[in-house]
C-alpha positions in Angstrom: -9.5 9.0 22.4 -9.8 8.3 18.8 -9.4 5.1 16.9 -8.1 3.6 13.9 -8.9 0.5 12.2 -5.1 -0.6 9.9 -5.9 -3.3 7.1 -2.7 -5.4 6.4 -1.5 -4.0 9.5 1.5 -6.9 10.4 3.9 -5.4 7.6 4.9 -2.7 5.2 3.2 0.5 5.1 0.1 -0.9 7.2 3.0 -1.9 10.0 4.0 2.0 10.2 0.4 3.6 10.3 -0.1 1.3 13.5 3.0 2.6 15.0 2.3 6.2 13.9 -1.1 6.3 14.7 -0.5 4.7 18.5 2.5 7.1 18.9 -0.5 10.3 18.0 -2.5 8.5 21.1 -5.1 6.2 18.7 -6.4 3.3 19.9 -6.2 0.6 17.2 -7.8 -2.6 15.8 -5.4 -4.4 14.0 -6.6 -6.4 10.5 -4.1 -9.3 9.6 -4.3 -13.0 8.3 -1.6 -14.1 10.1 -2.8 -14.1 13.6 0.6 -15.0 15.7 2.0 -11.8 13.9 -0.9 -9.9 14.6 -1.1 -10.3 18.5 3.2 -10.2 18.2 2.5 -6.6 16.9 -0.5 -5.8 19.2 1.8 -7.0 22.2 5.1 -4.6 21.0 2.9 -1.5 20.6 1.3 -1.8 24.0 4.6 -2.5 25.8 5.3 1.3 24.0 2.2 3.5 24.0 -0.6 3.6 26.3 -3.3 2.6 24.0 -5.3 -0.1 23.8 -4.7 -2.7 20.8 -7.5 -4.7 19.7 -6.8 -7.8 17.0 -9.2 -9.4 14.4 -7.7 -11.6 12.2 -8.9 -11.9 8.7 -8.6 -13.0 5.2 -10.0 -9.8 3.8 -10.6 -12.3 0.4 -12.8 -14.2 2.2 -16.1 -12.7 2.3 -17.1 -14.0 5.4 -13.9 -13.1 7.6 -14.4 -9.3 5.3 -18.0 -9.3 6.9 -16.4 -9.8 10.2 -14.0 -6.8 10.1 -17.1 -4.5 8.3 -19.6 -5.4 11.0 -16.7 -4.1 13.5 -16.8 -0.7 11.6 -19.9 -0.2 12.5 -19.8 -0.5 16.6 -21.2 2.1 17.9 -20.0 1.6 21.6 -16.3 1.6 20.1 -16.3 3.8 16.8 -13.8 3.5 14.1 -12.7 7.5 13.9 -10.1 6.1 10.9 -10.2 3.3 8.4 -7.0 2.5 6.9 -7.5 0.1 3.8 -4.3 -0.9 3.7 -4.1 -5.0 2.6 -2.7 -6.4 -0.6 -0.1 -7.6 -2.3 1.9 -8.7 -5.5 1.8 -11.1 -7.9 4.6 -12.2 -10.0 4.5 -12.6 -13.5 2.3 -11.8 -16.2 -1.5 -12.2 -16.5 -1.5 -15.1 -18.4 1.5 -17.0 -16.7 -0.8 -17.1 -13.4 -3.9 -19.0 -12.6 -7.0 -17.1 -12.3 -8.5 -17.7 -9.4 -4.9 -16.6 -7.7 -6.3 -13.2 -10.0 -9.5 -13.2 -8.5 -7.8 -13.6 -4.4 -6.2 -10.7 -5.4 -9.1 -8.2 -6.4 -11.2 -9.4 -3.8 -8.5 -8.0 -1.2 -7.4 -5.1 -3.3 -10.9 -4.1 -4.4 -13.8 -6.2 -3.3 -12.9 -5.4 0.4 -12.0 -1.5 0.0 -15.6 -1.2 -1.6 -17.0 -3.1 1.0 -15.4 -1.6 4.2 -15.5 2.3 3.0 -19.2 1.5 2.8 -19.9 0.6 6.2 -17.5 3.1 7.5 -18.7 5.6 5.9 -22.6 5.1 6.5 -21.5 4.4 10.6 -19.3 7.8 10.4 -22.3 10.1 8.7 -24.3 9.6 11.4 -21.5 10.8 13.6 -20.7 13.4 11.5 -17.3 12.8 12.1 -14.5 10.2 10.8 -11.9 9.8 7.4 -11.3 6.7 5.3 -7.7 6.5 3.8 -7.7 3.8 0.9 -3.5 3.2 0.1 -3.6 3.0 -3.8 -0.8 3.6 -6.1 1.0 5.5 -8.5 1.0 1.9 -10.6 -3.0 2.9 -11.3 -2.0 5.6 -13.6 0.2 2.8 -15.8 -0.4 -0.4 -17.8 1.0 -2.5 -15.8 -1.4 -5.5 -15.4 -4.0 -6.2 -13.0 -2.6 -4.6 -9.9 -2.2 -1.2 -11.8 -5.6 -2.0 -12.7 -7.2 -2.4 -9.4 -5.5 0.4 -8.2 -6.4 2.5 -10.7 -10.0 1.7 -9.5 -9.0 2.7 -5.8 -8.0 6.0 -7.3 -11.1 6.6 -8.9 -13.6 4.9 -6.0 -11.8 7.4 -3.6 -12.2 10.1 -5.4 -15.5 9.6 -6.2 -16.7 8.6 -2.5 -15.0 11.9 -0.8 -17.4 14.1 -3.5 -20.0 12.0 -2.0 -19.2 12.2 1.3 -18.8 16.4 1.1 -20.5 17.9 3.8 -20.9 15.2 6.2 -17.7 16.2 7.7 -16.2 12.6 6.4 -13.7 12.2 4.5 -11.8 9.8 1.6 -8.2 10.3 1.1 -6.3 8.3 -1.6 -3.0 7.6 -0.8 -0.6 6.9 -4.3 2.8 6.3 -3.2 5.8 5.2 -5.4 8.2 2.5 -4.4 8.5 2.2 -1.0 10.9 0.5 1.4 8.9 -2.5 2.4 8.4 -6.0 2.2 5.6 -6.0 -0.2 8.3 -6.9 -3.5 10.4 -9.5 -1.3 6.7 -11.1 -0.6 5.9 -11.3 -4.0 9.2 -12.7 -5.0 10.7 -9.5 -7.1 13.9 -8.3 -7.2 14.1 -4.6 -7.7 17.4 -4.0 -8.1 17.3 -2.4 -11.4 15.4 0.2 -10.0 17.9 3.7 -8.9 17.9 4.4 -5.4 16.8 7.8 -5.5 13.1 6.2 -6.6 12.8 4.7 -3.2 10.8 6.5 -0.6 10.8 5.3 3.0 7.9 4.2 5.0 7.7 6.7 7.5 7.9 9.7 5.3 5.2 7.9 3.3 2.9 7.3 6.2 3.5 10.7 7.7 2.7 12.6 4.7 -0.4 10.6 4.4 -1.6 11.2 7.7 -1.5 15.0 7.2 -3.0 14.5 4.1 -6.1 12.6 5.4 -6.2 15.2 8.4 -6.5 18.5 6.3 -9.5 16.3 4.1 -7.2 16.3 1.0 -8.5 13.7 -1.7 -5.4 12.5 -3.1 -2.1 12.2 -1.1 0.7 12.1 -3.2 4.5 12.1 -0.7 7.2 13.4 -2.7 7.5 16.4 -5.4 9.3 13.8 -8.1 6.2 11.2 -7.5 3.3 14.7 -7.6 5.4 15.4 -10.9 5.5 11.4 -12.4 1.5 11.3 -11.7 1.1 14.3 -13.3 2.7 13.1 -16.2 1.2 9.7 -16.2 -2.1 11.6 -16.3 -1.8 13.6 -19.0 0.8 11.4 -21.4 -0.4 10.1 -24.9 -1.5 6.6 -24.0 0.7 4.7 -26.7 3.7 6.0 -24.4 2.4 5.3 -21.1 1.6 1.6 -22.7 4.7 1.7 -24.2 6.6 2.3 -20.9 5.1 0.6 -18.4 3.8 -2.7 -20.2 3.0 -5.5 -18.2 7.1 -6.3 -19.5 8.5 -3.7 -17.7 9.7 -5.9 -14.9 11.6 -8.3 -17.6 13.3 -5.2 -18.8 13.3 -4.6 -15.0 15.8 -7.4 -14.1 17.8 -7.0 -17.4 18.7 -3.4 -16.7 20.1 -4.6 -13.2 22.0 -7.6 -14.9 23.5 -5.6 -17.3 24.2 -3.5 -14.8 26.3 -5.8 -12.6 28.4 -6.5 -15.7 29.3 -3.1 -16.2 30.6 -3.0 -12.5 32.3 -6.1 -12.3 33.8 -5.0 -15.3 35.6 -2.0 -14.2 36.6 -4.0 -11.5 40.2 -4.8 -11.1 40.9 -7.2 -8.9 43.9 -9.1 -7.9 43.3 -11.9 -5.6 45.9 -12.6 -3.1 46.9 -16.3 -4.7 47.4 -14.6 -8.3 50.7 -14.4 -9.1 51.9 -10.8 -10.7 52.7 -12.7 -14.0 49.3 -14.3 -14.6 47.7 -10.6 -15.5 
C-alpha cells in the first residue's frame, strides 16, 4: 500500500488531500502544528478508511521540528511514496505594516521547508526509483503581490526545476497553482474576500482532485480550471508595468472597496418598507 506524507494537513486544501488520498487506499502521516487537531483528524479518517494514520506534529518554521518530519521522509522500513508540501499561510497587510521576523516565519514555512523536505524525499525516492513530490504553489507567484506572491513564485520555479532534475529516475515534481479556493486559509489570515465574484472561487475537492491526476500522469505544473490555465498564461506573458499595475501589493485595499461600494449599490436599490413605517412617512 502506498503512502503519503500531507504538510498543513489539519485544514484547507492539505485537509482534502488527506481525505482523498485515504479514500484511494494511502496510508498517511499527517504534518500539523496543532497537535489536538492533528490526532482529531487522524482519529475521523480511521473511523472511515482502512488505512493506517500516523501523526507528527511540527512547526515546519522551526528547523528542528522541519528536521524531524525530513528525517521521516527518509524511513526506509515505511517509505513516503508521496510528499505533499502543503503548509502555509497569509499575512495581512503590506510589507512594511508587519514586523519582519513575522516575514521571515513565513518563508521558512513557505520556502525554507519545501527546499528542505523535496530534498530528502527526493534523494530517499531515487534509490527506490519510485515516488512524486507535489509542492501546492499559486497562481499569486505570477503577480506582484508581496512576499507571498514572491515565495510562491519560487515554488514555481524550484518545482520546475527539480522535476527536470529528477527525469529519469522515475520521480516526479508536480507544481500545483490553484486560484482562490474555498478554504480557511483567508478567514485565518483575517481577509475578507468579498469583493471578489463568485465565479473566481474553485472548490477544494475539484482542486485536489485535479491535482492528484496531475501528479499521477508526472505533469510538472497542475493548473485546475480552463479560466485559471488562461489567467496564468496571461500573467506569464503580460508587459510587467500591467501585471504590477494590477496586482500591486494594494490590490486587497481596492479589494475591500470594491465590495463596500458594492453593498451600497444593493442596499440602494433596496426598497424596503418596514412593518412600523407608516405609508405616509415615504
Amino acid at each position: 500500500m502506498a503512502r503519503a506524507l500531507v504538510t498543513g494537513s489539519t485544514s484547507g486544501l492539505g485537509l482534502e488531500f488527506a481525505w482523498q488520498l485515504a479514500g484511494t487506499g494511502h496510508d498517511l502521516v499527517l504534518v500539523s502544528r496543532d497537535q489536538d487537531r492533528l490526532r482529531a483528524v487522524a482519529e475521523q479518517i480511521r473511523d472511515v478508511h482502512d488505512v493506517a494514520v500516523e501523526v507528527l506534529p511540527a512547526d515546519l518554521s522551526d528547523r528542528g521540528q522541519l528536521e524531524r518530519v525530513a528525517v521521516r521522509l527518509t524511513d526506509p522500513v515505511e517509505p513516503v511514496d508521496l510528499l505533499v508540501n502543503n503548509a502555509g499561510y497569509g499575512l495581512r497587510g503590506g510589507f512594511l505594516e508587519i514586523g519582519v521576523e513575522d516575514h521571515e516565519k513565513q518563508m521558512d514555512t513557505l520556502m525554507k521547508a519545501v527546499l528542505v523536505l523535496s530534498h530528502a524525499a527526493a534523494r530517499t525516492m531515487i534509490q527506490r526509483r519510485r515516488g512524486a513530490i507535489l509542492n501546492v504553489s499559486s497562481l499569486a507567484g505570477y503577480t506582484t503581490a508581496g512576499p507571498y506572491a514572491a515565495s510562491k513564485s519560487w515554488v514555481t520555479v524550484f518545482t520546475e526545476s527539480l522535476a527536470m532534475e529528477l527525469k529519469g529516475t522515475g520521480v516526479s515534481a508536480t507544481a500545483l497553482l490553484p486560484g482562490f479556493v474555498q478554504t480557511e486559509f483567508h478567514e485565518r489570515a483575517s481577509m475578507t474576500m468579498d469583493g471578489l465574484p463568485r465565479i473566481t472561487w474553485l472548490k477544494a475537492p475539484y482542486v485536489v482532485e485535479q491535482a492528484l491526476k496531475d501528479t499521477a500522469k508526472g505533469a510538472v505544473l497542475s493548473i485546475p480550471s480552463v479560466k485559471y490555465r488562461t489567467a496564468g498564461e496571461f500573467s506569464r506573458v503580460a508587459p510587467r508595468p500591467l501585471v504590477r499595475a494590477m496586482t500591486s501589493p494594494n490590490w486587497y485595499r481596492r479589494l475591500q472597496a470594491r465590495s463596500v461600494q458594492r453593498s451600497q449599490r444593493r442596499a440602494s436599490r433596496r426598497n424596503l418598507h418596514a412593518p412600523w413605517q407608516r405609508d405616509d412617512e415615504g
